[in-house]
C-alpha positions as CSV (number, residue, x, y, z in Angstrom):
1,X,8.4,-1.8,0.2
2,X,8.3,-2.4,4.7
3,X,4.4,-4.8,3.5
4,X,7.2,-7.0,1.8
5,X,9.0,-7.4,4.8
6,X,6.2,-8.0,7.0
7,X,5.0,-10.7,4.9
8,X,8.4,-12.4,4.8
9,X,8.4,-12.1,8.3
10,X,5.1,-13.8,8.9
11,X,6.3,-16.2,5.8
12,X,9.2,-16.9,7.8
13,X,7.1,-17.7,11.0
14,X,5.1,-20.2,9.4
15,X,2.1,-17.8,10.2
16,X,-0.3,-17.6,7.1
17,X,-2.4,-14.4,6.0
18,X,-5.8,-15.1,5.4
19,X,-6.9,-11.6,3.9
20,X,-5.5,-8.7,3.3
21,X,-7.0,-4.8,3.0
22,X,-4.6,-2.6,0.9
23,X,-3.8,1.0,0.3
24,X,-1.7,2.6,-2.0
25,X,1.7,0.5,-2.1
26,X,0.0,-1.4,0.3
27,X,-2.5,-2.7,-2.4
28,X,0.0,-2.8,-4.7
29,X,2.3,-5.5,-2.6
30,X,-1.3,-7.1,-1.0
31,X,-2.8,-7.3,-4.0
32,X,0.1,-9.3,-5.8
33,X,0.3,-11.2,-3.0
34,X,-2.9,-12.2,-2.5
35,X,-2.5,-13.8,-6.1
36,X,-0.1,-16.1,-5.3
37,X,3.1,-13.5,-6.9
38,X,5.8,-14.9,-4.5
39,X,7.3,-12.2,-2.5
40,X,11.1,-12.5,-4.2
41,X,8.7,-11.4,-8.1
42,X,7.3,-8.8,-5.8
43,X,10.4,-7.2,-5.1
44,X,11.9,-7.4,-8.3
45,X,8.8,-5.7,-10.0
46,X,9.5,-2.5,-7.4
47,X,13.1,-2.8,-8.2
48,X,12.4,-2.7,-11.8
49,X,10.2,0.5,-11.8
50,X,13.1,2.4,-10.6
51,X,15.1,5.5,-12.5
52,X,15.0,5.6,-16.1
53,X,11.6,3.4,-16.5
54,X,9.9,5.5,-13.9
55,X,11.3,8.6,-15.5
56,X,9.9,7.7,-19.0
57,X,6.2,7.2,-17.1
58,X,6.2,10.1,-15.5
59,X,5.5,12.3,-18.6
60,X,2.9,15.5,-18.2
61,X,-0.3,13.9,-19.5
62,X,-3.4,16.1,-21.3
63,X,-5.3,17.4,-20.4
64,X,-3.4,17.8,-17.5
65,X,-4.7,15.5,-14.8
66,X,-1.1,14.4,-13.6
67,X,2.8,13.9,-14.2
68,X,2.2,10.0,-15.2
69,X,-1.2,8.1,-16.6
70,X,0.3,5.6,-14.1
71,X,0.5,2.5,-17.1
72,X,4.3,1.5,-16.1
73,X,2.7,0.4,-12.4
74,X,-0.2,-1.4,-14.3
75,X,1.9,-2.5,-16.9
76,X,4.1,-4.4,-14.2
77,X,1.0,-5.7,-12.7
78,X,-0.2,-7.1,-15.2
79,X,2.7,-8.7,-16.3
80,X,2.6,-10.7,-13.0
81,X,-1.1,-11.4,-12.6
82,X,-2.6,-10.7,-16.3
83,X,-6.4,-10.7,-15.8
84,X,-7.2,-11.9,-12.3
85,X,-9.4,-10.7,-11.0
86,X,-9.8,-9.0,-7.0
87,X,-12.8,-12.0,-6.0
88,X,-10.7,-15.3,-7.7
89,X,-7.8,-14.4,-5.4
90,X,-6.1,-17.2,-3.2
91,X,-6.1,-14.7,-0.3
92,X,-9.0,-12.5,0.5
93,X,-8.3,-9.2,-1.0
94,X,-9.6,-5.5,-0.9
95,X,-8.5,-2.9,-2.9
96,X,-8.9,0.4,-0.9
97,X,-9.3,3.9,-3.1
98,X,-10.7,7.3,-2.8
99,X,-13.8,9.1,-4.3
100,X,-12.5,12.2,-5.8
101,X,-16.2,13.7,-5.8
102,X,-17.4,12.6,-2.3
103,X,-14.1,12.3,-0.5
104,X,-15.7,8.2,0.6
105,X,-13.4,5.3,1.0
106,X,-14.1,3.0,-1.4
107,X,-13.5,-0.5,-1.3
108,X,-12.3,-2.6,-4.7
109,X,-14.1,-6.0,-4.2
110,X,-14.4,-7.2,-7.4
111,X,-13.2,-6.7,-11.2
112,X,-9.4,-6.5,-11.8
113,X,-6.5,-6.2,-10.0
114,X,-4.4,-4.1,-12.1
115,X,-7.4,-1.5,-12.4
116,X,-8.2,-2.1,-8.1
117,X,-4.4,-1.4,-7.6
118,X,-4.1,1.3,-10.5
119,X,-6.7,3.1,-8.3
120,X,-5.9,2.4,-4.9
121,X,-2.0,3.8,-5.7
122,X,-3.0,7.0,-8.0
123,X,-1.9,10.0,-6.0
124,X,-3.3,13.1,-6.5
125,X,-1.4,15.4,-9.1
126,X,1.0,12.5,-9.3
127,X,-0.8,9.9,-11.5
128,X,-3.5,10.0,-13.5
129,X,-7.1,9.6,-11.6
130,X,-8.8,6.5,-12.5
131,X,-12.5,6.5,-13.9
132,X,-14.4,2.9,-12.5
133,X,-17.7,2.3,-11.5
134,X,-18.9,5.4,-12.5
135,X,-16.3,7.3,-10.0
136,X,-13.0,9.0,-10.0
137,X,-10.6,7.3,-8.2
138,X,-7.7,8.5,-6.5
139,X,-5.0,6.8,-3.6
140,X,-6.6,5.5,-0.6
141,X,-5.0,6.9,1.6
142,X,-6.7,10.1,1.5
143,X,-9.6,8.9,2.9
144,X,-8.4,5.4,4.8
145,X,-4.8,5.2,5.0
146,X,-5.3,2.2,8.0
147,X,-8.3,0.5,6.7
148,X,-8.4,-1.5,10.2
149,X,-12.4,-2.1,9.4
150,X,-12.3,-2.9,6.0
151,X,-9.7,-5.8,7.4
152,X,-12.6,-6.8,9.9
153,X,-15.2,-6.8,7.8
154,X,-13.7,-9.8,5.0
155,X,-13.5,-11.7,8.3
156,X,-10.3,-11.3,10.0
157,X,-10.1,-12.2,14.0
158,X,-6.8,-10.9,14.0
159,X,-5.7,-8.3,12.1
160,X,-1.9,-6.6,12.0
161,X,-2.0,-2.9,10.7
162,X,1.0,-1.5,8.8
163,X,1.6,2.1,9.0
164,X,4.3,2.6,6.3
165,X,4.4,6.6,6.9
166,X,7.2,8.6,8.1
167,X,6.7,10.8,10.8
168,X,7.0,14.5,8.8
169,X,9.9,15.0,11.3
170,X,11.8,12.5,9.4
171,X,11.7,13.9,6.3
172,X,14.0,16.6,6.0
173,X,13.0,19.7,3.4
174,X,16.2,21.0,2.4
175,X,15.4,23.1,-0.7
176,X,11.3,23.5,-0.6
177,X,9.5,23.3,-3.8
178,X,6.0,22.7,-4.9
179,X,6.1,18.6,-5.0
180,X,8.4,18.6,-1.8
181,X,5.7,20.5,0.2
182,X,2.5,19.0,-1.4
183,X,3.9,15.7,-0.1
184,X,4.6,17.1,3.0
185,X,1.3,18.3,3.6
186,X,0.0,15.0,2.3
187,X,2.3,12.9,4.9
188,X,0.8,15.3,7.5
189,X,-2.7,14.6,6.8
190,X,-2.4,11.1,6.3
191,X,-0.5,10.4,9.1
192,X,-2.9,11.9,11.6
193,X,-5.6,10.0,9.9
194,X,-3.9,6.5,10.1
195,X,-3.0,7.5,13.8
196,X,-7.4,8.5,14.7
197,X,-8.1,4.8,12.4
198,X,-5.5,3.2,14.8
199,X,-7.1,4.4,17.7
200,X,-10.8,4.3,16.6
201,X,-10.7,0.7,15.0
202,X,-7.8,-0.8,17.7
203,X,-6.0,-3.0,15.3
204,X,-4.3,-6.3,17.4
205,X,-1.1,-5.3,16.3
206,X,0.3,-2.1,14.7
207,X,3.4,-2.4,12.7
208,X,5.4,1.2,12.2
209,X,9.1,0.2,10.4
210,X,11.7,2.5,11.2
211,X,13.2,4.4,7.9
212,X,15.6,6.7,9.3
213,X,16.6,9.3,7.3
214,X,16.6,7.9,4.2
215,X,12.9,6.8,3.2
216,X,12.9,4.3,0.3
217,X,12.3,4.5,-2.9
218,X,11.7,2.5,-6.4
219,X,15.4,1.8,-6.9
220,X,16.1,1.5,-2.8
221,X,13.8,-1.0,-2.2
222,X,15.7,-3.2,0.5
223,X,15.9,-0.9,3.5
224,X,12.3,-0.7,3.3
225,X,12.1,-4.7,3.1
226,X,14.4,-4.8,6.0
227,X,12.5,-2.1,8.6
228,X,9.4,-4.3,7.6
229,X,11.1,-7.7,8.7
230,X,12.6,-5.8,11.8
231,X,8.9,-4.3,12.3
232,X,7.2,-7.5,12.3
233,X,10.0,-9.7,14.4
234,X,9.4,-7.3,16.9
235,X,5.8,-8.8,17.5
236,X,6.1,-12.3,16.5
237,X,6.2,-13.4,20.3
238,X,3.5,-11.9,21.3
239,X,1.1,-12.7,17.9
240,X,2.3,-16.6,18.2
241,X,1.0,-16.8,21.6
242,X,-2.7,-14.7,20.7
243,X,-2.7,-17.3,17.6
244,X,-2.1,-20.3,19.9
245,X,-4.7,-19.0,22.6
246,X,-7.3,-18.7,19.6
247,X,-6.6,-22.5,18.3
């Protein structure tokens, strides 16, 4: 939900996006975005796949591979976008997921964007894997969750890196149970990753929102929107004037 803010923020400044590499929600957001779905459509789809239609996806599939097959998300998708597909795209767009078998990033190039986003958001024991290319997919953010080089390599000069997760201090375990620490451990990984890709690929700017205690969710979309906006105001002054030095 914060990638929707920091595109209405840059929206807002008159400052386009020329490509975008996505993960996870990230892909989801980018890639809709990247195909022209206007931000406010954007919103609405993450609104939509709150409480009772998310509750009615996330049935135990079998075999057991996960909770949900993940077809509301790809359903909404392709309600906004039908067929397009990742390399007819307005805006430059990579989808990024993760090999189950070999643990690589892989990056979504071509071929549709429900399936590229399907694969790039399908967390592990959460939604079902997705079989493309001859590879089991899973979210990218196990293996890239700041795909800083994947940004550089579809051209960017500059490139703004969001880092949508909380630090595991702000998320507060009251009552452990299996999913509450799986995700923890998950947040834990991934957010030491993002913070090594951060350092190792030295993004122009790094956008971290604020959440506070209360991450988002589905159905609470807009105080993720808003730390996004907040996020990106915070470095508008400082992009405008790299932007204008590069002209």
């Amino acid at each position: 939900m914060a990638h929707i803010g920091v595109l209405r923020a840059l929206e807002d400044a008159r400052i386009p996006v020329h490509a975008i590499a996505g993960v996870s929600v990230g892909a989801q957001v980018g890639g809709l975005y990247a195909a022209g779905v206007p931000l406010t459509q954007i919103e609405e789809l993450w609104t939509s796949l709150g409480g009772p239609r998310m509750a009615r996806g996330l049935l135990p599939t079998f075999p057991y591979r996960g909770w949900s097959t993940g077809q509301e998300v790809a359903r909404g998708v392709r309600y906004l976008v039908g067929e397009r597909r990742v390399e007819d795209t307005p805006i430059k767009f990579v989808a990024v997921a993760t090999d189950l078998g070999t643990g690589e990033s892989v990056s979504l190039d071509s071929g549709t964007l429900v399936e590229a986003i399907r694969a790039s958001t399908s967390i592990p024991g959460l939604f079902v894997p997705v079989q493309l290319g001859g590879r089991l997919l899973v979210d990218g953010g196990l293996s890239s969750p700041l795909p800083v080089g994947i940004a550089r390599n579809l051209g960017s000069e500059v490139i703004i890196a969001v880092d949508v997760l909380a630090s595991p201090a702000e998320k507060q375990i009251r009552r452990p149970n299996v999913f509450s620490i799986l995700f923890q451990m998950s947040t834990i990984f991934q957010k030491r990753l993002a913070g090594l890709e951060a350092q190792v690929e030295a993004p122009d700017f790094l956008v971290q929102p604020l959440f506070g205690l209360r991450p988002p969710t589905y159905a609470a979309a807009g105080g993720g929107v808003q730390a996004g906006y907040r996020a990106t105001q915070a470095i508008l002054p400082e992009l405008a004037e790299l932007l204008g030095g590069a002209e």
